[in-house]
C-alpha positions as MATLAB code, in Angstrom:
seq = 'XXXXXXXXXXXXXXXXXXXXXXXXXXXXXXXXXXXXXXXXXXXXXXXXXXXXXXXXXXXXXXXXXXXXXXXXXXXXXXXXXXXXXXXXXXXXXXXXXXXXXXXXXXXXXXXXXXXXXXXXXXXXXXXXXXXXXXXXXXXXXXXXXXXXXXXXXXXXXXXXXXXXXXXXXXXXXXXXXXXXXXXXXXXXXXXXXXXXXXXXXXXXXXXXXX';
ca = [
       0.000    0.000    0.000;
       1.305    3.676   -0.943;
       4.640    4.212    0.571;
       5.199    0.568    2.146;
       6.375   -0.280   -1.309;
       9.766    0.993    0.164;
      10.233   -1.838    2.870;
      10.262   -4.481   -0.487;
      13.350   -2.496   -2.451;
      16.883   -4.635   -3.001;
      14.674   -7.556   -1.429;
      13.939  -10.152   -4.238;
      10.867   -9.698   -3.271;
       7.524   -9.032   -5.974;
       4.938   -7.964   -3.938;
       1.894   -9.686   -4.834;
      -0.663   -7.041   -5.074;
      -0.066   -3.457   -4.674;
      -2.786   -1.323   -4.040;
      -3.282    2.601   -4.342;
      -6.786    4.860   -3.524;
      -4.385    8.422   -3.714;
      -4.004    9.377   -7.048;
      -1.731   12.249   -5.476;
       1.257    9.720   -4.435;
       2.662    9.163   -7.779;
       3.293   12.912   -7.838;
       4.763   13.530   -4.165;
       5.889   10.085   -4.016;
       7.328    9.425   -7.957;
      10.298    7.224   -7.056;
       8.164    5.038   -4.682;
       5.387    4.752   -7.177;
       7.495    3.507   -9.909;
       8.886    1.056   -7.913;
       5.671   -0.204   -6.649;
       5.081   -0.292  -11.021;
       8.147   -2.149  -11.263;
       8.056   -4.989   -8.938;
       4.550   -5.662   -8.112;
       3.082   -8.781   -9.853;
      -0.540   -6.907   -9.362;
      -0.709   -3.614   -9.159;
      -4.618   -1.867   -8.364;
      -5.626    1.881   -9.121;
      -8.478    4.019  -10.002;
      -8.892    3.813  -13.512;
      -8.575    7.771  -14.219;
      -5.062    7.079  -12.146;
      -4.072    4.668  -14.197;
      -4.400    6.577  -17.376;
      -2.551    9.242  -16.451;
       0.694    7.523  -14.898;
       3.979    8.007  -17.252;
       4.161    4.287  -17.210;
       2.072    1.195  -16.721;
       2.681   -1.753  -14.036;
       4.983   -4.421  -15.306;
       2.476   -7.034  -13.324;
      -1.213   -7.205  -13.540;
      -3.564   -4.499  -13.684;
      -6.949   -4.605  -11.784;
      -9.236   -1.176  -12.002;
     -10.856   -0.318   -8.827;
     -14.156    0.943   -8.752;
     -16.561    1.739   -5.918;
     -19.218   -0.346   -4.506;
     -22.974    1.074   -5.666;
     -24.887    3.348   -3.027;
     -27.080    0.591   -1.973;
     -31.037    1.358   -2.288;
     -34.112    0.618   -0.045;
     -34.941   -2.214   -2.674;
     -31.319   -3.473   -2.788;
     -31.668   -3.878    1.323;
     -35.116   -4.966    1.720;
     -34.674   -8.377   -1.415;
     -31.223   -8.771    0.410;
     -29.675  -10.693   -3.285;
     -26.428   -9.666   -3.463;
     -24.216  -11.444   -0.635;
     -21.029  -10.597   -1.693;
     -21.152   -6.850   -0.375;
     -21.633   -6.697    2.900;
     -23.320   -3.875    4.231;
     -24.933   -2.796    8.073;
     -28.820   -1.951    8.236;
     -30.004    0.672    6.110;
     -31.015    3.332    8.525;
     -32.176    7.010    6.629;
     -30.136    9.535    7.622;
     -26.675    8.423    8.361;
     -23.646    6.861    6.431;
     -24.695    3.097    6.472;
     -25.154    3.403    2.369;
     -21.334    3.648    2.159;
     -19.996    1.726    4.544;
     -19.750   -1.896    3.834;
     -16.777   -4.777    2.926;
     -16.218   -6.726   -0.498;
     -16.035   -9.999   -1.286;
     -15.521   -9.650   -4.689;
     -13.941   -6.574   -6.080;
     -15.202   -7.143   -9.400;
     -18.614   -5.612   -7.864;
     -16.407   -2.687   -6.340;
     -14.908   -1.768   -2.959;
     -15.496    0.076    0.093;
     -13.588    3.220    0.737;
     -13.226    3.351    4.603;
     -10.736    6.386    4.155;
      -8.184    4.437    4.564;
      -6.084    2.125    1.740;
      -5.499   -0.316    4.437;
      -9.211   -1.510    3.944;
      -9.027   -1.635    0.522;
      -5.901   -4.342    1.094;
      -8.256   -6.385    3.503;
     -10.943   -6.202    0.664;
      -8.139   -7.752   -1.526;
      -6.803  -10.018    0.785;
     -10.859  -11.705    0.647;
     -11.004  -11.252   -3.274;
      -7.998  -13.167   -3.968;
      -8.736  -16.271   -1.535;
      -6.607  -15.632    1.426;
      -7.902  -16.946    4.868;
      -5.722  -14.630    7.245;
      -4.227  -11.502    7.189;
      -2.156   -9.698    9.295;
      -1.966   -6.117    9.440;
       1.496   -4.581    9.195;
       2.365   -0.484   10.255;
      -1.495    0.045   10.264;
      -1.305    2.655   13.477;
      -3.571    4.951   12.261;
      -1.632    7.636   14.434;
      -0.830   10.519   12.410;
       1.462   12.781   14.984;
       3.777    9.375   14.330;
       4.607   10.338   10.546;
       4.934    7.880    7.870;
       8.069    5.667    7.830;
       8.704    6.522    4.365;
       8.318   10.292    4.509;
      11.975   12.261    5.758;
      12.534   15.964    6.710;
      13.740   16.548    3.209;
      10.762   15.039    1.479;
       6.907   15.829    0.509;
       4.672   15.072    3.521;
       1.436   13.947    2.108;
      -1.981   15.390    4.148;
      -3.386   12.718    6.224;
      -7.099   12.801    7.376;
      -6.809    9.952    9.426;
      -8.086   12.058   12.739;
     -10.586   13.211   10.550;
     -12.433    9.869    9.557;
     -11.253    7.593   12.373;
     -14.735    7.612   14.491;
     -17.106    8.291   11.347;
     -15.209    5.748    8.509;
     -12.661    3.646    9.527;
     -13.494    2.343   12.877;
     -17.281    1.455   12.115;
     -16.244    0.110    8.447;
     -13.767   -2.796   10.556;
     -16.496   -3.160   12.837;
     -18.534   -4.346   10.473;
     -15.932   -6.247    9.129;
     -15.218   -8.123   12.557;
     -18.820   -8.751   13.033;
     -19.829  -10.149    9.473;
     -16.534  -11.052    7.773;
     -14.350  -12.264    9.865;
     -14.302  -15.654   11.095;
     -13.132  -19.419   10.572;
     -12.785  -18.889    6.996;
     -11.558  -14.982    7.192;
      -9.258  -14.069    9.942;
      -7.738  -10.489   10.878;
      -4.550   -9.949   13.609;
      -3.352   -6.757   14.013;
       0.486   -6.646   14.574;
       0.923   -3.317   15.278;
       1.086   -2.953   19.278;
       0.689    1.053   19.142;
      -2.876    0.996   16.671;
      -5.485    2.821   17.772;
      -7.742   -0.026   16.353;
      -9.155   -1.898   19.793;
      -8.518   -5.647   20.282;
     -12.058   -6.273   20.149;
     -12.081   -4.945   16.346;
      -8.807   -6.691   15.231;
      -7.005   -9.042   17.957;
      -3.639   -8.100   18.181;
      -0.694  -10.438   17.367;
       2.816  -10.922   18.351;
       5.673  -11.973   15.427;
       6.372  -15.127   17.676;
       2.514  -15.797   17.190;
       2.813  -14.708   13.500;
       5.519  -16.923   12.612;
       3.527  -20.245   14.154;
       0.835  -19.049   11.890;
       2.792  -18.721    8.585;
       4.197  -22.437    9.399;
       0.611  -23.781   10.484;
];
């Protein structure tokens, strides 16, 4: 995701989906971006982004596109099961909070491109995940960003109570589970345990060799 890209370089490694909601980071980020171009086996972006880049992704490209605004009709036949989405109440945000389960219908922008990689993490078959760096702390600064380079605006603050929280709530209560699960490895995240259980790298590596 965005600047993490920078913990793969002189590693071997080909990440194997890169995603990107900020159309903004190829532009204060340039170097990182092509590099995330360069070595990513999967690479996803709006498609307006992706038309306007100086140069496509060596790997595969998947367009993102968001979810529809779901309708009173939509909620009350229930038919579509892979976007899952809390009780349509009038009046508040419900109609765009939600989680994918297949990205070909569109995603869920939770303000944050960490959600997006959860989305994709479901799409593509995996049964865990494990967040990585996901603090959601913005007075901590992004790992990739030094005193002598573009700071991108953050609006974490902004969305944490009204987006992001609620969106991995609903996540925890109707995604995750014995066929989805979600550790959190971060032990400074202002996510709570009872969203996301946290997870220690001891914990991690029994996991990976399960």
């Amino acid at each position: 995701m965005n600047g993490a890209i920078s913990m793969f370089l002189g590693t071997g490694i080909r990440p194997f989906f890169y995603a990107c909601t900020d159309t903004s980071f190829s532009l204060q980020q340039p170097e990182l971006f092509a590099q995330a171009m360069a070595l990513s086996q999967r690479v996803a972006l709006w498609k307006e982004h992706a038309q306007a880049i100086p140069s496509q992704p060596r790997g595969e490209l998947f367009l993102l596109k968001k979810a529809p605004r779901q309708t009173w009709k939509e909620w009350w036949l229930r038919r579509n099961s892979k976007l899952v989405r809390p009780p349509l109440i009038a009046g508040n945000r419900s109609r765009t909070i939600g989680f994918s389960k297949d990205l070909e219908q569109g995603f869920f922008d939770a303000r944050t491109v960490a959600y997006l990689a959860l989305q994709l993490a479901y799409h593509a078959g995996f049964s865990s995940a494990i967040l990585v760096g996901v603090d959601l702390t913005p007075a901590m600064g992004r790992f990739y960003e030094t005193a002598d380079t573009f700071k991108s605006p953050c609006g974490l603050d902004e969305h944490l109570q009204s987006r992001i929280l609620p969106s991995l709530q609903l996540m925890s209560d109707k995604v995750m589970g014995t066929d989805f699960s979600v550790y959190n490895l971060s032990p400074t995240s202002r996510i709570p345990a009872s969203i996301i259980p946290g997870i220690s790298l001891d914990e991690v590596e029994q996991l990976v060799h399960h």
